[in-house]
C-alpha positions as CSV (number, residue, x, y, z in Angstrom):
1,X,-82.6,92.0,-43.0
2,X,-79.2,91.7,-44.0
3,X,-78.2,88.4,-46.7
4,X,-76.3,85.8,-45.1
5,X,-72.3,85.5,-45.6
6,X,-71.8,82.7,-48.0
7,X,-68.0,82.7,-46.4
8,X,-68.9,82.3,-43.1
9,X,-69.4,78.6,-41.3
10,X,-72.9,77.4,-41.0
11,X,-73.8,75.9,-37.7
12,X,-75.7,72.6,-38.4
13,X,-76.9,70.2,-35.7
14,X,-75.2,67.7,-33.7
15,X,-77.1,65.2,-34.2
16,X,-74.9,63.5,-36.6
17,X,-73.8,63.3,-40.6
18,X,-76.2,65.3,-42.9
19,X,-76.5,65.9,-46.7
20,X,-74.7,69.2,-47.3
21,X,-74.6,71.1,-50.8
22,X,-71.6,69.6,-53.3
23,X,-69.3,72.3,-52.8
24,X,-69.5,72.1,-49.0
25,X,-68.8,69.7,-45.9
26,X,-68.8,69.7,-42.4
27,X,-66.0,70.8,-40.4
28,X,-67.0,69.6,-37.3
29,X,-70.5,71.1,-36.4
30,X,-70.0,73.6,-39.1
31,X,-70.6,73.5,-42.5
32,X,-67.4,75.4,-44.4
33,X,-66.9,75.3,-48.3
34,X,-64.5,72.2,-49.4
35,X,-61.9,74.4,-50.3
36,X,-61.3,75.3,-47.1
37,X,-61.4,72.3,-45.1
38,X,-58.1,71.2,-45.3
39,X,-56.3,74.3,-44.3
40,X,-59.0,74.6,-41.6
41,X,-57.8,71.3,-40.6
42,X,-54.2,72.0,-40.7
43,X,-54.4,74.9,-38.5
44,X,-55.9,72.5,-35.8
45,X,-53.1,70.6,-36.2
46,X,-50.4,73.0,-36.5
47,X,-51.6,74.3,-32.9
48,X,-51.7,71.0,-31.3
49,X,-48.7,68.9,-33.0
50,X,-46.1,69.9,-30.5
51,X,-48.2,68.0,-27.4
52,X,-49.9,65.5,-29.7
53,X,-48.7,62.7,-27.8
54,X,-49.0,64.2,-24.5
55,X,-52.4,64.9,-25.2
56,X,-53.0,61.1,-26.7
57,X,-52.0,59.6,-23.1
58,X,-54.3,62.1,-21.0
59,X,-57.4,62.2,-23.4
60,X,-57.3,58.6,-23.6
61,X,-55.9,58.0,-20.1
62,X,-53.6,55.4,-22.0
63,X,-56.5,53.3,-23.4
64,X,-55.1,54.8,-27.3
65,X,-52.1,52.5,-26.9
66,X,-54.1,49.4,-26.6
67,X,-55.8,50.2,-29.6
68,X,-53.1,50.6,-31.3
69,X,-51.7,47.7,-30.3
70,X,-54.9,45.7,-31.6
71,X,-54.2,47.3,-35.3
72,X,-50.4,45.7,-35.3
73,X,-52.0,42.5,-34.4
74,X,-54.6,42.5,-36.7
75,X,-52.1,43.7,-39.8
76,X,-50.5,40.7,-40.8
77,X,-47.3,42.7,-42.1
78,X,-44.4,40.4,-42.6
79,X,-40.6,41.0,-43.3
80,X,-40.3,42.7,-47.0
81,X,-43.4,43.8,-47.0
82,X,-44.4,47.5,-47.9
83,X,-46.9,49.6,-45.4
84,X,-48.0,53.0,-45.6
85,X,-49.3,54.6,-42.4
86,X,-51.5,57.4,-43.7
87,X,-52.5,60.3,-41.3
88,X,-49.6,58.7,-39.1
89,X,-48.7,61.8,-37.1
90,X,-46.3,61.3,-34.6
91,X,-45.0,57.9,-35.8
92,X,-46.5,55.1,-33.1
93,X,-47.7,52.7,-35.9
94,X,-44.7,53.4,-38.0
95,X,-42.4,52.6,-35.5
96,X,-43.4,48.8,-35.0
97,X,-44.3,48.3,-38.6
98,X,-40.8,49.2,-39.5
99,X,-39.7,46.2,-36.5
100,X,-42.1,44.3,-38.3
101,X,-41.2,44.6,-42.0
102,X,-37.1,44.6,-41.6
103,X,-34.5,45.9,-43.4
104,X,-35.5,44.4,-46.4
105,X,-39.2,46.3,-46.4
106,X,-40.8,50.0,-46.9
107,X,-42.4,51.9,-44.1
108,X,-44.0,55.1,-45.5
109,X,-45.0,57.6,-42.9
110,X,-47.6,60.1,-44.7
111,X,-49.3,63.4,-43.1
112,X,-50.9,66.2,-44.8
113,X,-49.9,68.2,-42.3
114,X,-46.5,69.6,-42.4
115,X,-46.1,70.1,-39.0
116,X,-47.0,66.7,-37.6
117,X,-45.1,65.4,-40.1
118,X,-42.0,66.8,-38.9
119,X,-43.0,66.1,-34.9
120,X,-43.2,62.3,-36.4
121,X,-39.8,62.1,-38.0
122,X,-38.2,63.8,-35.4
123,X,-39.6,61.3,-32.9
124,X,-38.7,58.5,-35.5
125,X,-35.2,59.6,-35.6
126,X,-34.2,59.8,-32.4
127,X,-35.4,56.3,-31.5
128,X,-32.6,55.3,-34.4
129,X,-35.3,54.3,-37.0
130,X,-33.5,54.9,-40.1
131,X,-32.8,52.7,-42.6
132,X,-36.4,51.9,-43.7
133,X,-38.6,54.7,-43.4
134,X,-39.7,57.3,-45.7
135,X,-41.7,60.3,-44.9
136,X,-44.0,62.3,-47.2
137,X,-46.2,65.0,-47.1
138,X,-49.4,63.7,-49.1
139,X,-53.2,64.3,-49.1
140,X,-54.9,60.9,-48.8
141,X,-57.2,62.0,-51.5
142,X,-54.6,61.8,-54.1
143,X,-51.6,59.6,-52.9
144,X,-48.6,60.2,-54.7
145,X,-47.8,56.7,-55.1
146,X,-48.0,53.8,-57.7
147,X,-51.0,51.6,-58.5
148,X,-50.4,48.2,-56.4
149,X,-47.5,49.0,-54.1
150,X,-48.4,48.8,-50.9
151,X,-49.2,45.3,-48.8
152,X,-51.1,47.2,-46.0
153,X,-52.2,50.7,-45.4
154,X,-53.0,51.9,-42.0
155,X,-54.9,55.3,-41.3
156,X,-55.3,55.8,-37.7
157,X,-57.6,58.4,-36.2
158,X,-57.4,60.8,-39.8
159,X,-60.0,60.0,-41.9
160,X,-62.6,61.7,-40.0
161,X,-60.7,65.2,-40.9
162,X,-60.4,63.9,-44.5
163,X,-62.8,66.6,-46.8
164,X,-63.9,64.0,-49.3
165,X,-63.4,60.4,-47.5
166,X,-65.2,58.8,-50.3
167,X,-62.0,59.7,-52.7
168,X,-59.7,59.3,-50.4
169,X,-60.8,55.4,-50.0
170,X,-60.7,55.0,-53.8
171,X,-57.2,56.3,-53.6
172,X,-55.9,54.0,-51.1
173,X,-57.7,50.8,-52.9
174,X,-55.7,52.2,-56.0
175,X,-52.1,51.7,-54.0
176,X,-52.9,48.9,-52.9
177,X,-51.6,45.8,-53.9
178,X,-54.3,42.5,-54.8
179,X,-54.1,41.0,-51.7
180,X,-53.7,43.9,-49.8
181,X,-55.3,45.3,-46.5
182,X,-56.6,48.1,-45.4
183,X,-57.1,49.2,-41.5
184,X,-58.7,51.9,-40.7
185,X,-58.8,53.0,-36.8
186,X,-61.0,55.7,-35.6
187,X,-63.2,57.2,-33.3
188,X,-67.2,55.9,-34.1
189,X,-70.3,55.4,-32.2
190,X,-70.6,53.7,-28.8
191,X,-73.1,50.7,-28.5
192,X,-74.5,51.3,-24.9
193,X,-76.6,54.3,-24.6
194,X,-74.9,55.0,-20.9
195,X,-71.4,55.1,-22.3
196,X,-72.2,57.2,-25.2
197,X,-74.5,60.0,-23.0
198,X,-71.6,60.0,-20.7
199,X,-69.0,60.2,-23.9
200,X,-70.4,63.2,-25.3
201,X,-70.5,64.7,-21.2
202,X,-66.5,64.6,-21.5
203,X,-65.9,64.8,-25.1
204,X,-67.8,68.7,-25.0
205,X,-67.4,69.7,-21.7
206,X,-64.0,68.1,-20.3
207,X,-61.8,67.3,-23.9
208,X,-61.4,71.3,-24.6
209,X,-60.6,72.2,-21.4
210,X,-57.8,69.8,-21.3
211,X,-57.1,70.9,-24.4
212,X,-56.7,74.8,-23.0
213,X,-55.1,73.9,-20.1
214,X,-52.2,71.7,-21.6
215,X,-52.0,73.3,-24.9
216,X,-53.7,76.7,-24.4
217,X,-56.4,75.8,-27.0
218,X,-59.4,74.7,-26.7
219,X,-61.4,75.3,-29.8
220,X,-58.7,72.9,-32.0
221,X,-60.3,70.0,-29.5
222,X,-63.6,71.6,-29.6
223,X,-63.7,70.9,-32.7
224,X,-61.8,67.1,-32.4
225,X,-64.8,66.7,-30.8
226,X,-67.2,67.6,-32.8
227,X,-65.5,65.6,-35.9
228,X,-65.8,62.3,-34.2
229,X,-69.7,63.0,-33.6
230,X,-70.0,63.9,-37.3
231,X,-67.7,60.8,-38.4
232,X,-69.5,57.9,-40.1
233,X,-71.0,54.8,-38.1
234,X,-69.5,51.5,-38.0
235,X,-71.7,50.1,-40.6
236,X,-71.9,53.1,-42.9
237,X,-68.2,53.2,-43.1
238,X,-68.3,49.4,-43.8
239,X,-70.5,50.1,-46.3
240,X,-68.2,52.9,-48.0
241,X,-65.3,51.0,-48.3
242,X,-67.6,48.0,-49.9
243,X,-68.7,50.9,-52.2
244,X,-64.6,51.8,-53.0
245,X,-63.9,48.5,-53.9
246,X,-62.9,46.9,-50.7
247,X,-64.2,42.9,-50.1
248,X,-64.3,40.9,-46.3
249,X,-64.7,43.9,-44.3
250,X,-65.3,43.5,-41.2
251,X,-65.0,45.7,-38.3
252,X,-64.2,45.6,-34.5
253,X,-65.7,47.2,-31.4
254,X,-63.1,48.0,-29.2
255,X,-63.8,50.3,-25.4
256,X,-68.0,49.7,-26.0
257,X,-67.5,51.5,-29.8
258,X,-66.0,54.3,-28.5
259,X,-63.4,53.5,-31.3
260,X,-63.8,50.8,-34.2
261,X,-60.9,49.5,-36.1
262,X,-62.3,48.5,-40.0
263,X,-60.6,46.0,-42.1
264,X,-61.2,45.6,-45.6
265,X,-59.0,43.3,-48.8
266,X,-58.4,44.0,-52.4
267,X,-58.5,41.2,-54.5
């Protein structure tokens, strides 16, 4: 019988998050070394950055704009203030956090990935939004930024790709000014047992063959798919950002759990 290749990735069960050795972590169902996670990730993203948005509005059937919407309610960002939108993609909380903050304030729009990056400013650009918005290419688990500069961060729908989410929280809470908020939107676990057996029905069977149709690939959503299932619960997320540093979290059920929005302080 022939050894195993160490290189290859693992298949690991569905059934949710699982201890893996230190050197690894899941990529979606898989388990892949660390090292390669994030250009794993990146190559899902380069293939689906140019329909991103497109994509957003069919997946979601709209739905991802009122989410959205409910994170710019619930961020308190006044004029002056300074917000960086982490994982922020193609822009949409950028946009009305710049609106919100003024002339006067910083909106930083931050990817990892190049290629989103650039789909974001782009989009940015030609709506005119140019005088208070910086763009920069950063991995959340080492943000290039000062201790206590920002008065909100915002990561919407990214930290489930991030390799080591437990440093990337202790990174934002370092940027972070006393005071500060943190909001993190994302895809967790449906509270009705109906909704969720009928959420995993589309997310594995319909989501990637959107996802080929519209964008010719199906295995960068296959895998979208799989990264929600393996994302943290509600409460064990809570729980990690307590464990950062983070105080008064709470967090909000929005579509029956299908997506929770977290919000944390530090004082």
């Amino acid at each position: 019988m022939s050894e195993p290749n160490s290189d290859r990735p693992q298949e690991i069960s569905p059934a949710g998050p699982q201890q893996v050795g230190e050197e690894q972590t899941h990529f979606g169902f898989k388990t892949v070394e660390k090292a390669r996670k994030a250009s794993m990730v990146a190559d899902v993203f380069h293939s689906v950055a140019g329909k991103y948005d497109l994509m957003n509005d069919l997946l979601s059937m709209g739905v991802h704009r009122l989410w959205k919407r409910f994170t710019i309610d619930c961020s308190g960002v006044r004029p002056g203030q300074r917000v960086l939108d982490l994982a922020g993609g193609t822009g949409d909380l950028a946009a009305k956090f710049s609106r919100l903050v003024g002339p006067t304030g910083q909106v930083v729009l931050a990817d990892i990935n190049e290629a989103m990056l650039k789909v974001g400013r782009d989009k940015l650009r030609d709506k005119g939004i140019l005088v208070n918005m910086d763009y920069v290419q950063a991995n959340a688990e080492s943000l290039p930024f000062p201790d206590n500069h920002f008065d909100l961060i915002t990561i919407a729908f990214g930290l489930r790709n991030v390799t080591d989410k437990e440093k990337a929280l202790a990174s934002m809470f370092r940027v972070l000014k006393p005071g500060g908020r943190l909001l993190v939107l994302e895809f967790s676990k449906p509270q009705i047992e109906l909704l969720s057996k009928a959420y995993d029905l589309y997310s594995f069977h319909v989501l990637p063959k959107i996802g080929q149709l519209v964008v010719g690939d199906g295995e960068s959503y296959q895998y979208l798919a799989e990264s929600i299932r393996m994302h943290p619960d509600q409460e064990t997320l809570k729980t990690m950002m307590s464990e950062a540093g983070f105080e008064q979290i709470t967090y909000h059920n929005m579509t029956g759990g299908i997506v929770a929005l977290h919000r944390g302080f530090k004082f």
